[in-house]
C-alpha positions as a Markdown table, in Angstrom:
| # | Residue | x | y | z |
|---|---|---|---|---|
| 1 | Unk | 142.0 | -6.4 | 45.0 |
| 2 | Unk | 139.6 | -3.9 | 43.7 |
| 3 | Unk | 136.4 | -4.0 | 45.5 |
| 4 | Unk | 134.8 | -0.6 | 44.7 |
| 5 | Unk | 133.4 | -1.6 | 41.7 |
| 6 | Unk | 131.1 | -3.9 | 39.6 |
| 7 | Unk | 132.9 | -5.7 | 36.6 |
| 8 | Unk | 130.6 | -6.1 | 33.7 |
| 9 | Unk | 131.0 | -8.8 | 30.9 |
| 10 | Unk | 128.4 | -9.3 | 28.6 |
| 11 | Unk | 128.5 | -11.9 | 27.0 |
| 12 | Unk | 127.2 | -14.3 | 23.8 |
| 13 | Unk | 128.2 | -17.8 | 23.5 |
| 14 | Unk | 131.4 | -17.5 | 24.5 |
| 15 | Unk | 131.8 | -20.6 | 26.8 |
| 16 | Unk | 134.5 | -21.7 | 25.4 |
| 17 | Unk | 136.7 | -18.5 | 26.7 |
| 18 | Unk | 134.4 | -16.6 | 29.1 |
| 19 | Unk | 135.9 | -19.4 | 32.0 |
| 20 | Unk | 139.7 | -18.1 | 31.3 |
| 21 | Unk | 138.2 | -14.4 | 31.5 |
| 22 | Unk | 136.1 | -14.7 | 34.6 |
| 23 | Unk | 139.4 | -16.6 | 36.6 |
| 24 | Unk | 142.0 | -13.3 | 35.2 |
| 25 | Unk | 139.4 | -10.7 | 35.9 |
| 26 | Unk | 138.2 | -12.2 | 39.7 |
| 27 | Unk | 142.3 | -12.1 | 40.3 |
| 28 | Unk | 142.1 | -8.5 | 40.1 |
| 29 | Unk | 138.7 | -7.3 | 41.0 |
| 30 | Unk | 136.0 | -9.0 | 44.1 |
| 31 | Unk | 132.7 | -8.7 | 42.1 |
| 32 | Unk | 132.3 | -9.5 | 38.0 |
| 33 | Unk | 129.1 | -9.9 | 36.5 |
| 34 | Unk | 128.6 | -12.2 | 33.4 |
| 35 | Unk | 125.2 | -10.6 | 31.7 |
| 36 | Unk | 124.5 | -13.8 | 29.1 |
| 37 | Unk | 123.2 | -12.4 | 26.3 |
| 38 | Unk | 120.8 | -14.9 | 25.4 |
| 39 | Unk | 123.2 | -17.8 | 24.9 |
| 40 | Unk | 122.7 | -21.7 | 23.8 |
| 41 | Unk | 126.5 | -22.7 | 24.3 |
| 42 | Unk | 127.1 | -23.1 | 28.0 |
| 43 | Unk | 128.0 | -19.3 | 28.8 |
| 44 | Unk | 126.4 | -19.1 | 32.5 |
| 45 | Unk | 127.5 | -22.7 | 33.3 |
| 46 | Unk | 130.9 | -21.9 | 32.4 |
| 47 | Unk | 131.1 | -18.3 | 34.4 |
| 48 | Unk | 129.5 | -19.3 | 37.4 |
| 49 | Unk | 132.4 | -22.2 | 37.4 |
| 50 | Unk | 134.7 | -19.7 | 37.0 |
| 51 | Unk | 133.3 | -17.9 | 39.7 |
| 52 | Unk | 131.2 | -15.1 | 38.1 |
| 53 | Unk | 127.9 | -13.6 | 39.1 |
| 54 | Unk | 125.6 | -14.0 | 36.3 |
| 55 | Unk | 122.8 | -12.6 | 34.8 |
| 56 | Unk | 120.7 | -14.4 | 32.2 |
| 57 | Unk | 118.8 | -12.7 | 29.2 |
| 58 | Unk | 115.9 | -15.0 | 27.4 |
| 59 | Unk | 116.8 | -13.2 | 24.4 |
| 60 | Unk | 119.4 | -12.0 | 22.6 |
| 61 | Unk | 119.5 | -8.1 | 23.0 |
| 62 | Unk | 123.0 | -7.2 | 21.1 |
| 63 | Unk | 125.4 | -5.2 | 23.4 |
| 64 | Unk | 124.3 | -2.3 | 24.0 |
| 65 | Unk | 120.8 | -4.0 | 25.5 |
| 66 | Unk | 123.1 | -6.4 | 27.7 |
| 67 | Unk | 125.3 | -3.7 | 28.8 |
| 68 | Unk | 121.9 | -2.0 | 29.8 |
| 69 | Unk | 121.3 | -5.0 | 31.7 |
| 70 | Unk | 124.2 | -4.9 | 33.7 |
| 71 | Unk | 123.6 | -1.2 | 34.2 |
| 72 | Unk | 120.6 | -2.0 | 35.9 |
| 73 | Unk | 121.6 | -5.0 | 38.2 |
| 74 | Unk | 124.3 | -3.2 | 39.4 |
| 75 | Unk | 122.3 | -0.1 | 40.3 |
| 76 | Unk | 119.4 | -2.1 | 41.6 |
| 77 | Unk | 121.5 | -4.6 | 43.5 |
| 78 | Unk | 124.6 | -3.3 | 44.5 |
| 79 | Unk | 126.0 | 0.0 | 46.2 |
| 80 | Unk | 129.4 | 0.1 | 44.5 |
| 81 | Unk | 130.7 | 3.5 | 43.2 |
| 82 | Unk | 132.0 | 2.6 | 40.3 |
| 83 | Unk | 131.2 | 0.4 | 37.0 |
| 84 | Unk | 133.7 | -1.2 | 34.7 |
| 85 | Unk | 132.9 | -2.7 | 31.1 |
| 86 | Unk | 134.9 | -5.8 | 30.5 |
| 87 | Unk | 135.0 | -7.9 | 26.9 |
| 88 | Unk | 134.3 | -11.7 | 27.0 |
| 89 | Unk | 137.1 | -12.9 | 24.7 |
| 90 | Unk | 140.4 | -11.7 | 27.1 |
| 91 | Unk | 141.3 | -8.9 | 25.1 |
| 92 | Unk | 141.2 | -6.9 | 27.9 |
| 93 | Unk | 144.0 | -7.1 | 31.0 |
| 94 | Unk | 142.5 | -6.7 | 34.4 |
| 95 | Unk | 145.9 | -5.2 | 35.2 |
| 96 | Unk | 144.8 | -1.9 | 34.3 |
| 97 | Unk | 141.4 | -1.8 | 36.1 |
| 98 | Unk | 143.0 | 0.4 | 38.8 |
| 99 | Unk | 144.4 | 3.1 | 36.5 |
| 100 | Unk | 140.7 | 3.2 | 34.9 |
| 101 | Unk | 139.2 | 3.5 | 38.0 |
| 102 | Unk | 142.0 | 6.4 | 40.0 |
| 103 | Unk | 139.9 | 9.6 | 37.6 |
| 104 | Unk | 136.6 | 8.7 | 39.1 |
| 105 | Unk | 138.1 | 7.9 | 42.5 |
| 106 | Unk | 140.5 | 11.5 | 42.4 |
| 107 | Unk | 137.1 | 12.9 | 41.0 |
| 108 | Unk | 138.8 | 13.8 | 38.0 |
| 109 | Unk | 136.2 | 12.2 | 35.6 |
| 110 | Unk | 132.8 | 10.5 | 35.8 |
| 111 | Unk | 133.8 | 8.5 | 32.5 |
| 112 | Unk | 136.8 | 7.0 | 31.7 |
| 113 | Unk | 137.9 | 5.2 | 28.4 |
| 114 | Unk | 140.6 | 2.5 | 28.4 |
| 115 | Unk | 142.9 | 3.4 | 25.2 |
| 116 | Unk | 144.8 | 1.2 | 22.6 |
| 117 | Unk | 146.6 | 4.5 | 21.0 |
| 118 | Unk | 147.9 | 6.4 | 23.9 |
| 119 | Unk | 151.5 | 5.6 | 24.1 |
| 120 | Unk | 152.2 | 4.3 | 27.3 |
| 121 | Unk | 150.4 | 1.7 | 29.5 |
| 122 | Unk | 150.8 | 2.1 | 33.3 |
| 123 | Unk | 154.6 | 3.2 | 33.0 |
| 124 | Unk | 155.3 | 0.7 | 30.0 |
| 125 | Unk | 156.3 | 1.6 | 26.2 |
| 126 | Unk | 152.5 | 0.6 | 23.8 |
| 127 | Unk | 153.7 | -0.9 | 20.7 |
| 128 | Unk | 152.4 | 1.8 | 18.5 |
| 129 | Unk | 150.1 | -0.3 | 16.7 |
| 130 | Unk | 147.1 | 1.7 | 16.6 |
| 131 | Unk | 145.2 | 4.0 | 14.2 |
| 132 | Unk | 145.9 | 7.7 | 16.1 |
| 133 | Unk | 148.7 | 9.4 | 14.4 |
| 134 | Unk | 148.9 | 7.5 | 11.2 |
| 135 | Unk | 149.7 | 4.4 | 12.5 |
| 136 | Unk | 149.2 | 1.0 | 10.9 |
| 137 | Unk | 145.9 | -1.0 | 12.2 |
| 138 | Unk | 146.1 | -3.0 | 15.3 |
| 139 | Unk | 146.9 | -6.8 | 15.4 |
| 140 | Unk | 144.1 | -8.7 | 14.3 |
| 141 | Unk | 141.7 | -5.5 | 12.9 |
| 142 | Unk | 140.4 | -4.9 | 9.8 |
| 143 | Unk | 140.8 | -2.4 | 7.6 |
| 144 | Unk | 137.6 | -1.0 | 7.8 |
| 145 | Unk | 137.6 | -1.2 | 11.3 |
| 146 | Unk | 140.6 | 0.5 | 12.0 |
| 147 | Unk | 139.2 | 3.4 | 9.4 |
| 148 | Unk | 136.3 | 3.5 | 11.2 |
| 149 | Unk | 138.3 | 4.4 | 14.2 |
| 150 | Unk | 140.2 | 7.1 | 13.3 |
| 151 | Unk | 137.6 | 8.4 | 11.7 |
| 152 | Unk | 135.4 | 8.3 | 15.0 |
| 153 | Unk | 138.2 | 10.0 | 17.1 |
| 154 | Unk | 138.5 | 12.2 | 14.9 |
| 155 | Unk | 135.0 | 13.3 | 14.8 |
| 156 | Unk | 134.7 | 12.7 | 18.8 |
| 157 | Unk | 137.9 | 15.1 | 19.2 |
| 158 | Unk | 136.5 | 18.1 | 17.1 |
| 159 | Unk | 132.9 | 17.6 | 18.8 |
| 160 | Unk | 134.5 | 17.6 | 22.3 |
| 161 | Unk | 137.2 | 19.9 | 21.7 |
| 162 | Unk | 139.7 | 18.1 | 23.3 |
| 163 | Unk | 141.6 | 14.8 | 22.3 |
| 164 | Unk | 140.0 | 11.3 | 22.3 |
| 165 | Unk | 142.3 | 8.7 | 20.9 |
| 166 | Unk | 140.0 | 5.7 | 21.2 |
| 167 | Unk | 136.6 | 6.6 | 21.4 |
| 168 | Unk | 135.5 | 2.4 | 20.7 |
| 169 | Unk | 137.0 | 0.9 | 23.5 |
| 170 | Unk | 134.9 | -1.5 | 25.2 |
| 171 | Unk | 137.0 | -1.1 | 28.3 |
| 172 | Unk | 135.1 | 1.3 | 30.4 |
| 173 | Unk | 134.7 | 2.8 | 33.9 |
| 174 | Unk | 131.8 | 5.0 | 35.1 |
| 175 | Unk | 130.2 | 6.3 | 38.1 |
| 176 | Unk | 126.6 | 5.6 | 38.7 |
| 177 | Unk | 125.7 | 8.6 | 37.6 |
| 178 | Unk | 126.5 | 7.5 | 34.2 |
| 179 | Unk | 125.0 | 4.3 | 34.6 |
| 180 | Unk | 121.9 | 5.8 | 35.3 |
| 181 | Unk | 121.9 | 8.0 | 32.1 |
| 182 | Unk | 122.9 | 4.7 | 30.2 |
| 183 | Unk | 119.4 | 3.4 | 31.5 |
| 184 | Unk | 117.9 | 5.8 | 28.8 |
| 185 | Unk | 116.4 | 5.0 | 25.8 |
| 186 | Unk | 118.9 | 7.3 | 24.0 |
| 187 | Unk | 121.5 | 4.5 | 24.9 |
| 188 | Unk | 122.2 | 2.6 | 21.6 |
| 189 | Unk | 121.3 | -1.6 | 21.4 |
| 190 | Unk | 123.7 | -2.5 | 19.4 |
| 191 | Unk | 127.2 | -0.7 | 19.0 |
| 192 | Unk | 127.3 | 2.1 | 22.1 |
| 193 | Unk | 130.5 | 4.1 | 21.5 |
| 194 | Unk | 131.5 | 7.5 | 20.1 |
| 195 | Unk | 128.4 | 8.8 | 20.5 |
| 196 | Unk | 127.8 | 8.2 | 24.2 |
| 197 | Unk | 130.5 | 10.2 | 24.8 |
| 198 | Unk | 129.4 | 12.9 | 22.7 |
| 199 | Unk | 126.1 | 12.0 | 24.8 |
| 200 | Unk | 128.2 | 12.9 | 28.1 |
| 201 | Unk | 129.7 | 15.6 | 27.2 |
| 202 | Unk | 126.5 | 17.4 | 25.9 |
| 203 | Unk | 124.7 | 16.6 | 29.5 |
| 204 | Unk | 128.1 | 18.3 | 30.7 |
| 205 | Unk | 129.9 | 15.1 | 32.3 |
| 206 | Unk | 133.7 | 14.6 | 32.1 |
| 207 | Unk | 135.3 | 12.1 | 30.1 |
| 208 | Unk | 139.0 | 11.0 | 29.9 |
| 209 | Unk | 140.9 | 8.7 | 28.7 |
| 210 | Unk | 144.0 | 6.5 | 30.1 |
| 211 | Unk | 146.3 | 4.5 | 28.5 |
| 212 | Unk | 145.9 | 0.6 | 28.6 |
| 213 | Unk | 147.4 | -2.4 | 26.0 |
| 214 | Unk | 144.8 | -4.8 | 24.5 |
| 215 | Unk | 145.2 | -8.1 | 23.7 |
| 216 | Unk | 144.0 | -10.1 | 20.4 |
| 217 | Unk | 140.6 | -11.8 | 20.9 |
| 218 | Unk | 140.5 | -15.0 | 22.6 |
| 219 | Unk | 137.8 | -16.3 | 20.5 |
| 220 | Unk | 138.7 | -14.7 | 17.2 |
| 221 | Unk | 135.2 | -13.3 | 16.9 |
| 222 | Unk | 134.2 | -9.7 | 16.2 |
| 223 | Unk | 131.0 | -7.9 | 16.0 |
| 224 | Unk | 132.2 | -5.8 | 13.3 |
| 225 | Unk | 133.7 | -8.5 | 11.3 |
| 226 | Unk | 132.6 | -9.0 | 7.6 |
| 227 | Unk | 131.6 | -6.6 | 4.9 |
| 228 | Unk | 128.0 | -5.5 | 5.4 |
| 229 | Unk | 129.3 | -5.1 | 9.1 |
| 230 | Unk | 131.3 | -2.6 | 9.6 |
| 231 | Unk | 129.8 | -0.5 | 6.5 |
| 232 | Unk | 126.5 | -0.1 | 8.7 |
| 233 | Unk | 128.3 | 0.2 | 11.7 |
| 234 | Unk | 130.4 | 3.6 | 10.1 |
| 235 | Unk | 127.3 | 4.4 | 8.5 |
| 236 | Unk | 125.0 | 4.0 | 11.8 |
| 237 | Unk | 127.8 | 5.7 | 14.0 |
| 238 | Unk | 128.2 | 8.9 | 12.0 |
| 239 | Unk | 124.2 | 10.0 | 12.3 |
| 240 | Unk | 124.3 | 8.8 | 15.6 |
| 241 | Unk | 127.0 | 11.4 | 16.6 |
| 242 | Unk | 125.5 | 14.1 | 14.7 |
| 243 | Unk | 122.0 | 13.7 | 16.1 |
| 244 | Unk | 123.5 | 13.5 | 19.5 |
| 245 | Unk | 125.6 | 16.5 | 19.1 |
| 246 | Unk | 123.0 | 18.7 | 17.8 |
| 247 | Unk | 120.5 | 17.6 | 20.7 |
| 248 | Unk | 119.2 | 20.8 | 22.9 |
| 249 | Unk | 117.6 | 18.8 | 25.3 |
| 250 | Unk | 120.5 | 16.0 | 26.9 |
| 251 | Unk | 121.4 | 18.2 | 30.3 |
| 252 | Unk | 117.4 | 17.9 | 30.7 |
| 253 | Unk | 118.1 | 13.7 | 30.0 |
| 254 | Unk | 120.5 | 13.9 | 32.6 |
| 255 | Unk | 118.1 | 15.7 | 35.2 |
| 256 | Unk | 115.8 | 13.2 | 34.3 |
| 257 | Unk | 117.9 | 10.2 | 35.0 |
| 258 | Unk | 119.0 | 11.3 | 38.1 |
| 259 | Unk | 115.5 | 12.2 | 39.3 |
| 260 | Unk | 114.7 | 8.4 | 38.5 |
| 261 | Unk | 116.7 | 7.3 | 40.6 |
């Protein structure tokens, strides 16, 4: 049972799967935090059943701004070490919550990225069913989306100098000290990936990966699903990065966070 870390589901009316979640995830970890996003279905009734903490927004504030949320609670609230990330709709396992958290525990890393294209997943064979290394798109991923992601690690690899096979994965573990940097404005509302960890890296914190499986979406939702969608999202993503990566001024960010605190 993990219980050096906060588990952090945002979430947007996804009663009718978050119950399933919460039940898996509190096998695994002590402490998970359901931040409703401003929900009218029954979210918070149905993670508190399931025996979730949970935090309600009045409004909806799109990922990013109910990540932020959780960010805050936990610093405010709690004294764990460690923060996780955790989707709604059970795509991911809370079987792997202990190899994302053993960088930041070994010191290794302050941020640490669950992948979908590294090839094995705590000692098992991954299908290879990702986008790294010409492969095909993942079960249940669009076109666009799985584009998008290549294109992104790509990018995120060159910037970095060093490999990053998934740099979208919502399955995330960080130290406080990256919570706290989170906290600023330069975090984005609504689709928070690459370019945080170009954000990290330029304020001269250590990302890495480690290999995990993902599962398809409970609820068959997507925020990048449509046409219009995932066209902004490249789009939005890829000035984003640049901007961050040309920034002069992130290690004084960081300073600045951590005097904040």
């Amino acid at each position: 049972m993990i219980e050096d870390a906060l588990v952090i589901v945002p979430a947007y009316n996804e009663a009718a799967v978050i119950g399933e979640t919460i039940r898996e995830a509190r096998r695994s970890a002590a402490a998970v935090l359901v931040v409703d996003d401003g929900s009218d279905d029954g979210t918070a009734e149905a993670a508190r059943a399931a025996g979730a903490d949970c935090l309600r927004l009045a409004t909806n504030l799109h990922y990013g701004g109910a990540l932020q949320a959780g960010f805050r609670y936990g610093l405010k609230h709690t004294e764990f070490p460690y923060l996780v990330t955790f989707d709604a709709d059970g795509q991911h396992d809370p079987l792997y919550l202990e190899a994302m958290l053993e960088p930041l525990r070994s010191g290794r890393a302050d941020y640490v990225l669950g992948s979908r294209f590294l090839e094995r997943a705590a000692g098992r064979r991954q299908p290879r069913d990702g986008v790294g290394e010409g492969a095909p798109p993942a079960r249940g991923m669009s076109l666009s989306r799985a584009l998008g992601i290549r294109l992104f690690a790509r990018l995120t690899s060159l910037l970095l100098g060093k490999r990053i096979t998934d740099p979208t994965s919502g399955l995330t573990a960080m130290s406080r000290e990256v919570a706290r940097v989170f906290l600023l404005e330069l975090f984005p509302q609504d689709f928070p990936d690459a370019d945080v960890i170009i954000m990290l890296d330029r304020m001269g914190l250590r990302v890495a990966e480690v290999p995990v499986a993902m599962r398809p979406s409970r609820s068959g939702k997507s925020m990048h699903g449509g046409i219009l969608r995932p066209l902004y999202y490249i789009a939005k993503m890829s000035v984003s990065m640049i901007h961050l990566a040309t920034r002069r001024d992130l290690k004084a960010r960081r300073k600045e966070a951590e005097l904040a605190a």
